[in-house]
C-alpha positions in Angstrom: 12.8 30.8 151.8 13.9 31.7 155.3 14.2 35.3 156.6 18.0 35.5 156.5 18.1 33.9 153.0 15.3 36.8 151.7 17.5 39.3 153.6 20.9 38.2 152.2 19.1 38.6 148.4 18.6 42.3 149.4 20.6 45.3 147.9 19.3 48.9 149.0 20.6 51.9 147.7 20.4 55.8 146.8 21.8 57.4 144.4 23.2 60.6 145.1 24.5 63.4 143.0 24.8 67.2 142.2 21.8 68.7 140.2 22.4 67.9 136.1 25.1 65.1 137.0 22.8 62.4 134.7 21.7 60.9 138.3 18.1 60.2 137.0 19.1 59.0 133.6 21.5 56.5 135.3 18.5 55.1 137.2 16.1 55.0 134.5 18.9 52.6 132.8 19.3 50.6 135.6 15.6 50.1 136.0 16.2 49.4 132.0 18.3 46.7 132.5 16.8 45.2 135.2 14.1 44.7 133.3 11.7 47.1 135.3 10.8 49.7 132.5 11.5 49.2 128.9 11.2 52.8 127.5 13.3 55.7 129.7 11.7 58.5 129.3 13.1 61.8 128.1 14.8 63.6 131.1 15.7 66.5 128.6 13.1 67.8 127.1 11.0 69.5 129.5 7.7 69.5 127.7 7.9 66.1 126.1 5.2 63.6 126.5 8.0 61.0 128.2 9.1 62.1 131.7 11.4 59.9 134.0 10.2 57.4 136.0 11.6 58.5 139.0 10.2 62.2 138.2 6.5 62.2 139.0 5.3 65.2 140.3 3.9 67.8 138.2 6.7 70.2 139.0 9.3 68.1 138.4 8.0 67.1 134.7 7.6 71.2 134.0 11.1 72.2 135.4 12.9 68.9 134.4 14.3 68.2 138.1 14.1 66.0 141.0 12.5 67.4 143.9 11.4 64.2 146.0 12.8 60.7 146.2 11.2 58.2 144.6 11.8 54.4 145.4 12.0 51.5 142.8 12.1 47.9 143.7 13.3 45.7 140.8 15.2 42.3 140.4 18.0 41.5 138.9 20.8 38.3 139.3 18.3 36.9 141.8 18.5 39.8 144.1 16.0 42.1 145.0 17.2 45.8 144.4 15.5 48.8 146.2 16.5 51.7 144.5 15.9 55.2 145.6 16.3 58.4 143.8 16.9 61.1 145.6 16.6 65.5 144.9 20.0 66.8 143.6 19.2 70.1 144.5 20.8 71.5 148.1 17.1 72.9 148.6 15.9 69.7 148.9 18.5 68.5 151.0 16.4 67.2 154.2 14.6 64.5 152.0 17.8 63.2 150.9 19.4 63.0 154.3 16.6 61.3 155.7 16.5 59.2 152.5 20.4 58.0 153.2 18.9 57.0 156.5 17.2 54.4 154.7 19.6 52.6 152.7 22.8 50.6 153.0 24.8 51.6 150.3 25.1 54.8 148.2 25.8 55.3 144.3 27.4 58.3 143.5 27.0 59.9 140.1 29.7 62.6 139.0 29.9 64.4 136.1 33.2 63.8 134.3 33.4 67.9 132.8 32.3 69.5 136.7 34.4 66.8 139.0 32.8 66.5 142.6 30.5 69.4 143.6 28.9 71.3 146.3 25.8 68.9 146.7 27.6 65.7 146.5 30.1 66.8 149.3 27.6 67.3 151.5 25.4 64.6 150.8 28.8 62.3 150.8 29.4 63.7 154.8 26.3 61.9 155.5 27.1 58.8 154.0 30.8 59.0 155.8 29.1 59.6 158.8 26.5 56.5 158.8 30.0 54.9 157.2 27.9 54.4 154.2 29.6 52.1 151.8 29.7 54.6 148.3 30.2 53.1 144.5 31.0 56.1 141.9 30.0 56.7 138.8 31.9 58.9 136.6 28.9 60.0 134.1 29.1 62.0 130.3 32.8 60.1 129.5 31.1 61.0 125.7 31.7 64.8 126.2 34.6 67.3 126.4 35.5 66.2 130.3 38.5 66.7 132.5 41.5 64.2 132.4 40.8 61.0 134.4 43.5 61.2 136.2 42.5 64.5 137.4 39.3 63.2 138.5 41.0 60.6 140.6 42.9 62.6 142.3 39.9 64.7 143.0 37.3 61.9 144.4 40.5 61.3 146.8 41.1 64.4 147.6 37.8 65.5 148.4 36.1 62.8 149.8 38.3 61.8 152.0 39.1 57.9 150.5 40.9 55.8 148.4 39.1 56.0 144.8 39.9 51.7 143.0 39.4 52.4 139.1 37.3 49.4 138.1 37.0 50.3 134.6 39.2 53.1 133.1 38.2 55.2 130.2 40.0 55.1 126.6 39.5 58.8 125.3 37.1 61.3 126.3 34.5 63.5 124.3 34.2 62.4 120.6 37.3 60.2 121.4 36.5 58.4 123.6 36.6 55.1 122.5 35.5 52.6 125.7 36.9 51.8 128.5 39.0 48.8 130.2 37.8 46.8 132.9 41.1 46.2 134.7 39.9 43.1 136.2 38.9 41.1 133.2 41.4 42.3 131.3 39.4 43.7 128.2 38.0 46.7 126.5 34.6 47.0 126.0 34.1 49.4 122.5 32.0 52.6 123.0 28.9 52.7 120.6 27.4 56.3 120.8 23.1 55.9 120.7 22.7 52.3 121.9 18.8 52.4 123.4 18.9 48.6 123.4 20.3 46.7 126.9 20.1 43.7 125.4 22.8 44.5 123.2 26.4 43.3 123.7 29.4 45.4 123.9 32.3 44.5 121.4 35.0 43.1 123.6 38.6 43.5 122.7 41.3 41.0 124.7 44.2 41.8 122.3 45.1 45.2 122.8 48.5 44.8 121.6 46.8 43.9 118.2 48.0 46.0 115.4 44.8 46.2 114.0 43.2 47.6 117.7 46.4 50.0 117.8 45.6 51.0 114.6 41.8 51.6 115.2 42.1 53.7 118.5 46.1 55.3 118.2 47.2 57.9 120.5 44.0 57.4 122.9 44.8 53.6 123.5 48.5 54.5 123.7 47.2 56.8 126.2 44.8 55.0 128.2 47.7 52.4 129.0 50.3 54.7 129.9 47.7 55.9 132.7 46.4 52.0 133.5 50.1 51.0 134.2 50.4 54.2 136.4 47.3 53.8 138.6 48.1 50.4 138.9 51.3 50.7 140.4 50.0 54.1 142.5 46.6 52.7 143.5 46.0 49.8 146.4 44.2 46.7 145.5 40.1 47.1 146.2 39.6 45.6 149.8 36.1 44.9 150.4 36.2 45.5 154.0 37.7 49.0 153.2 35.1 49.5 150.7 32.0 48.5 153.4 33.7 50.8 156.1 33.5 53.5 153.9 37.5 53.7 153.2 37.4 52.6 149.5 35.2 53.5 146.4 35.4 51.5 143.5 35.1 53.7 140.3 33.6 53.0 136.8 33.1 55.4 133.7 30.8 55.7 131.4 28.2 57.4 129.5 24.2 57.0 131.2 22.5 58.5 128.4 24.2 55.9 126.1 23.8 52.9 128.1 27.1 52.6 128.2 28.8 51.3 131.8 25.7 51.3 133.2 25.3 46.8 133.5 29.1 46.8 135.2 27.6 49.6 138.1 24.1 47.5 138.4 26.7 44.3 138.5 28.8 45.8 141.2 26.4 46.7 143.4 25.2 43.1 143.3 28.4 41.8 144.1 29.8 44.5 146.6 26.9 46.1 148.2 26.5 45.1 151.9 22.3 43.1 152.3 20.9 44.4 155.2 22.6 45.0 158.8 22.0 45.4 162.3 20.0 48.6 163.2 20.5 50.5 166.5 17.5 51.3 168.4 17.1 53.4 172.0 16.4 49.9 173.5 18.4 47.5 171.8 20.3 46.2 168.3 18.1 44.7 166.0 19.2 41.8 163.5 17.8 41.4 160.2 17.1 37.6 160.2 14.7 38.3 163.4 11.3 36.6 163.3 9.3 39.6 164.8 8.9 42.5 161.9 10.1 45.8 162.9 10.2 49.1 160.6 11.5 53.1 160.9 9.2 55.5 158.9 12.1 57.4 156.7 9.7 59.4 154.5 5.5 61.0 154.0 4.4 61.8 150.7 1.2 63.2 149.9 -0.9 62.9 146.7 1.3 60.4 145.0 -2.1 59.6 143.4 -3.9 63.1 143.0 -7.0 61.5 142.0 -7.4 59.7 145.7 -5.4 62.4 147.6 -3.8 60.1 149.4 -0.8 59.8 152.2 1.8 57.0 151.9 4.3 56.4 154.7 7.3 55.1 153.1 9.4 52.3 155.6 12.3 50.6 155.7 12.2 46.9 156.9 14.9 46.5 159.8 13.6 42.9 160.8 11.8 39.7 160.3 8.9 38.7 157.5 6.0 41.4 156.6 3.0 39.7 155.4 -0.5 41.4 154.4 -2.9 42.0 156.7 -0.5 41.7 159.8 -1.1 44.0 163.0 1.6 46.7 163.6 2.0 48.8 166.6 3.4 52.2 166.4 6.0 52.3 169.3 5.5 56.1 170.0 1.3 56.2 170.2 0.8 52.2 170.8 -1.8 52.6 168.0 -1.9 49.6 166.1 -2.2 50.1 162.5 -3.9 47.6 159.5 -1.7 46.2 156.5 -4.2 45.1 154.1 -3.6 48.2 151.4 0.5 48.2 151.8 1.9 48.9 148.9 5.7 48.2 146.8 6.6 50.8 144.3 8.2 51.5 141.1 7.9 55.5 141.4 4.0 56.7 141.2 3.2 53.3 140.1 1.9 51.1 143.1 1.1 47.2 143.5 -0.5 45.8 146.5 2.1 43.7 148.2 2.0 40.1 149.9 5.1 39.8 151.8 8.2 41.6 152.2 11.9 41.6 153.9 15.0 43.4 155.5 15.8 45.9 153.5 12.7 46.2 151.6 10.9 50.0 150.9 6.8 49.6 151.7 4.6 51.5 151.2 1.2 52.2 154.2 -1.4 54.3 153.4 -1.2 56.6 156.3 -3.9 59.7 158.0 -2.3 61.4 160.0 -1.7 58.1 162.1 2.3 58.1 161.2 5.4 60.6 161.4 8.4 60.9 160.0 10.9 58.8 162.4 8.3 56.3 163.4 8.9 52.9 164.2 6.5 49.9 163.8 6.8 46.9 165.2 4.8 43.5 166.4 4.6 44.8 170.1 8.0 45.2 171.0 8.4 48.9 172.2 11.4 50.2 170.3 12.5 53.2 168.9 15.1 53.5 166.1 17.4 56.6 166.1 19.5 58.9 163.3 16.5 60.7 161.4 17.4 63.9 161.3 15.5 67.1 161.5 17.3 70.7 161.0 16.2 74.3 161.8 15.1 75.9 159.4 17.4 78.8 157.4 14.6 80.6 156.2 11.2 81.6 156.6 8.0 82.5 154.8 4.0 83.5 155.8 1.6 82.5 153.5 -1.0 84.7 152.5 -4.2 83.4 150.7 -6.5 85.1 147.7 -9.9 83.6 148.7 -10.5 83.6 152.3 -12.9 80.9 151.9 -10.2 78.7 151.7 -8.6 79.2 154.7 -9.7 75.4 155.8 -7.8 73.7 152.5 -4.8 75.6 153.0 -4.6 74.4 156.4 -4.9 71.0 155.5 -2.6 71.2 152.6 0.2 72.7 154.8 -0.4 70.2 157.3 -0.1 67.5 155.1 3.3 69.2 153.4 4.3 69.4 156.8 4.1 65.9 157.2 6.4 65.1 154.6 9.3 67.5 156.5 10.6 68.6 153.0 9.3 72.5 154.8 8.0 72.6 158.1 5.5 74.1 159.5 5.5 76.3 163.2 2.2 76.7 164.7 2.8 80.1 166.4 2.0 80.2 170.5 0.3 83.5 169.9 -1.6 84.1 166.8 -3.2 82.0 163.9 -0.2 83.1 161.0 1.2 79.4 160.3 4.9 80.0 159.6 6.7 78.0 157.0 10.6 77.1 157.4 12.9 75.5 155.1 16.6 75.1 154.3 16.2 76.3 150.7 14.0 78.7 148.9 13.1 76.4 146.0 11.0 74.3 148.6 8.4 77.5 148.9 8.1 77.5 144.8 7.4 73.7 145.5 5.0 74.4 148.1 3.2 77.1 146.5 2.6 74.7 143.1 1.4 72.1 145.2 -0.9 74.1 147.2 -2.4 75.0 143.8 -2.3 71.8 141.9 -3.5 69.6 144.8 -5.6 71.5 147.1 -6.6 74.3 144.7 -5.6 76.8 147.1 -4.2 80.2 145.5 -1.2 81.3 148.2 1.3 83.8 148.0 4.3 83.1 150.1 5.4 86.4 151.5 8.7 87.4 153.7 8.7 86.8 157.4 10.6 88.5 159.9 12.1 85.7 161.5 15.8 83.8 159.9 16.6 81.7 162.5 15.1 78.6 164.6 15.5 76.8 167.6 14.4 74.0 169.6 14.7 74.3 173.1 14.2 71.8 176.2 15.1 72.1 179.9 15.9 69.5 182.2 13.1 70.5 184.3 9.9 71.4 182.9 8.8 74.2 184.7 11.7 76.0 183.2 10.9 75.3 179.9 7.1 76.6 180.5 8.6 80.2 182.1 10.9 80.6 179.1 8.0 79.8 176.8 5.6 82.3 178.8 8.5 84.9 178.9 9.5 84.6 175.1 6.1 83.7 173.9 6.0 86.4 170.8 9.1 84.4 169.7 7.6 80.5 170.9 6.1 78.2 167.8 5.6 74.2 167.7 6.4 72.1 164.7 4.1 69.2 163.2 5.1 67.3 166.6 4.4 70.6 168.7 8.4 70.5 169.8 8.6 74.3 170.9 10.9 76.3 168.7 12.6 79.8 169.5 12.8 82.8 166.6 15.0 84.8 166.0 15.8 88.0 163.5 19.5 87.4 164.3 22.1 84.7 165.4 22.6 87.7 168.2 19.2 87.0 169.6 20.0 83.4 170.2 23.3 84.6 172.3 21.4 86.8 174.4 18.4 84.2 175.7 21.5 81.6 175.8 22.8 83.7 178.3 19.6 84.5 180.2 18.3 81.2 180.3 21.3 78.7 181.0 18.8 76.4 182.2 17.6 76.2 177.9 19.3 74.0 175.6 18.8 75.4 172.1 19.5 73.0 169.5 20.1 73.1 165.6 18.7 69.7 164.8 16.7 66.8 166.4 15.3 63.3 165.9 11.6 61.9 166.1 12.9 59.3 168.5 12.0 60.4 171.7 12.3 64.1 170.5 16.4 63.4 171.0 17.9 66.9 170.1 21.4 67.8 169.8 23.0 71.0 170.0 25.3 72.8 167.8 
């Protein structure tokens, strides 16, 4: 099969959601149905001897929660689906920004009692700036919720777009009853506990039935006083809306149930975009290409704690990888190996043959890749919009046993990699500084320093709460503000210098003595591209 065939068969996608909205019951189901897992595992109990598939780190089986996407590659209706999980937690907000990056659609899981919350706005202003096409899925229809047509008005009001019902709910909490698909014209009958997805709804045509009235009452009644409302209120689904990021087509349901869960998997076969063009410094790059280019979107280490190894995680932008293939990377002309790349469902790794646009592999890496590279057959490129952001807050690390001063440095290093915290190597000194944008990550770091490297660290409070890069047009400039502020000068895993600060008022001040510095909030790995905000 050709490259743009293979392409056209691909469906990449996050899910996205607030912390506790069901997202990583939703994609153990979808892997269910799919027929990539046939047990989910238990996503509630903290201690049971079943954890999701998504969730594979030791922390996140103890505490029950995401804290690093994970990517699943499963097929389904003759597509290929690339699946990627990502943290619900605001502390781990980097990964999933960088994650969205990566994909060409989003799925957006809200819970039906809480509406939309903190995390999925923000996470949603990423998608509506990459004009991310987003499906919703209005989880926990099963429990005491808010009234549909609240939440409507809600998704509308909040994200910014028109929110097309695809299915609408018939009762909520222990009434609820099913839902309607209001394109096929039926109900599909709720069934509380259904673990089998080869089981068939009971599908209902004749709602005017006096039996069916009878069965459901004042909920049905209900139900089509508010179907004849938001069809008269709401505009027909537009798919072009809906790939510009104007339109989200909305289903309910209940994850834990299985229930709704084949009509999301369905949609996102039928109305998620296959892979585009991708914009690189040099050029636009088409999918159906016949040269292979990739962006590096994530680093994980010890997915395997048993080989301690690295993976790179990219995302195909062009042409036809096959095994063993030569790869440059654009920004050291290092050419890299393919023999050991692997494809993933979570921890679980096979060694891959070939893969296409859109498709998540993964390369062992040491310390040969970083975060924003790309790889490519020769072609110099470099693809642009991963993100980096200064840090919010900051931590030393001190160590119990002095003795392994040489592991923590490695395990830091290797943390650092992944950019869920970075790491500032300061310009005087040997204290390694840790940043991050939430405090969680440091309890991450800390467990992982001790369950992988079997380092003992204490994080302890740092004086500095504020970060940023700075570059000059000329570089002699940039070395006298460096020499000048060097108590306050650190690099980052790609030795970009960095400016600390105490307080925002200390940024001011060396703004005004040094109008030659751009400080900046955030950059990219491409070329060290830095904005300023």
């Amino acid at each position: 099969m050709s490259i743009k065939n293979e392409a056209a068969r691909r469906r990449t996608f996050a899910i996205i959601s607030h912390p506790d909205a069901g997202k990583t019951t939703l994609t153990e189901k979808l892997l269910m149905y799919a027929g990539a897992i046939h047990i989910a595992g238990s996503v509630k109990a903290r201690k049971a001897s079943r954890h999701a598939t998504s969730d594979w780190m030791e922390i996140e089986k103890q505490r029950g929660i995401s804290v690093a996407s994970s990517v699943m590659q499963m097929e389904y209706r003759d597509c290929v689906i690339n699946l990627l999980d990502t943290p619900g937690h605001q502390d781990f907000s980097e990964d999933t920004y960088r994650v969205l990056t990566a994909v060409d659609a989003a799925l957006m899981v809200i819970d039906a009692a809480n509406g939309v919350e903190a995390q999925t706005l923000r996470l949603l202003e990423v998608c509506r700036a990459r004009n991310t096409p987003i499906l919703t899925f209005v989880n926990k229809m099963d429990r005491e919720v808010q009234p549909p047509l609240d939440l409507i008005d809600e998704i509308e009001r909040t994200l910014g777009m028109d929110a097309i019902p695809f299915t609408w709910p018939i009762g909520m909490g222990r009434q609820f009853h099913g839902v309607f698909d209001l394109r096929k014209k039926g109900m599909r009958v709720f069934k509380p506990g259904a673990d089998r997805v080869d089981s068939q709804d009971e599908l209902i045509t004749a709602l005017n039935d006096p039996s069916v009235q009878a069965r459901f009452g004042a909920s049905l009644d209900e139900a089509q006083q508010e179907i004849e409302l938001i069809e008269g209120a709401t505009p027909d689904f537009d798919h072009d809306e809906f790939l510009a990021g104007h339109q989200t087509p909305v289903f309910f349901g209940s994850a834990i149930n299985n229930f709704g869960v084949r009509e999301v998997l369905d949609a996102l076969v039928d109305l998620a975009p296959p892979p585009e063009s991708r914009q690189a410094m040099q050029r636009e790059v088409l999918p159906d290409e016949q040269k292979f280019s990739g962006v590096v979107f994530k680093i994980q280490a010890n997915m395997n704690p048993a080989h301690r190894d690295r993976i790179a995680f990219l995302r195909i932008c062009s042409g036809q990888f096959k095994r063993g293939m030569n790869l440059k990377v654009a920004r050291s002309g290092k050419e890299i190996r393919t023999s050991t790349v692997v494809s993933f469902l979570s921890q679980r790794r096979d060694i891959l043959e070939e893969a296409y646009p859109g498709d998540i592999i993964g390369i062992p890496n040491h310390g040969t890749l970083q975060l924003g590279d790309t790889l490519t057959e020769g072609e110099s490129l470099q693809f642009t919009g991963l993100p980096f952001f200064a840090p919010e807050i900051f931590r030393t690390v001190e160590i119990a046993d002095p003795l392994r001063s040489k592991q923590l440095k490695l395990g830091l290093t290797q943390l650092g990699e992944e950019g869920a915290i970075q790491v500032f190597r300061p310009h005087i000194g040997n204290t390694l500084l840790l940043g991050a944008v939430g405090i969680l990550q440091f309890e991450v770091v800390t467990h992982r320093l001790q369950h992988e490297y079997a380092v003992a660290a204490r994080i302890a409070p740092a004086k500095y709460q504020l970060a940023r890069w700075v570059t000059a047009d000329d570089p002699r400039e940039l070395q006298r503000f460096i020499e000048a502020n060097a108590y306050r000068i650190a690099y980052d895993a790609v030795d970009a210098p960095t400016f600390l600060a105490s307080f925002g008022a200390e940024i001011s001040v060396a703004e005004e003595n040094w109008p030659k510095i751009q400080f900046h909030k955030m950059r990219e790995h491409a070329g060290l591209v830095f904005q300023t905000q």
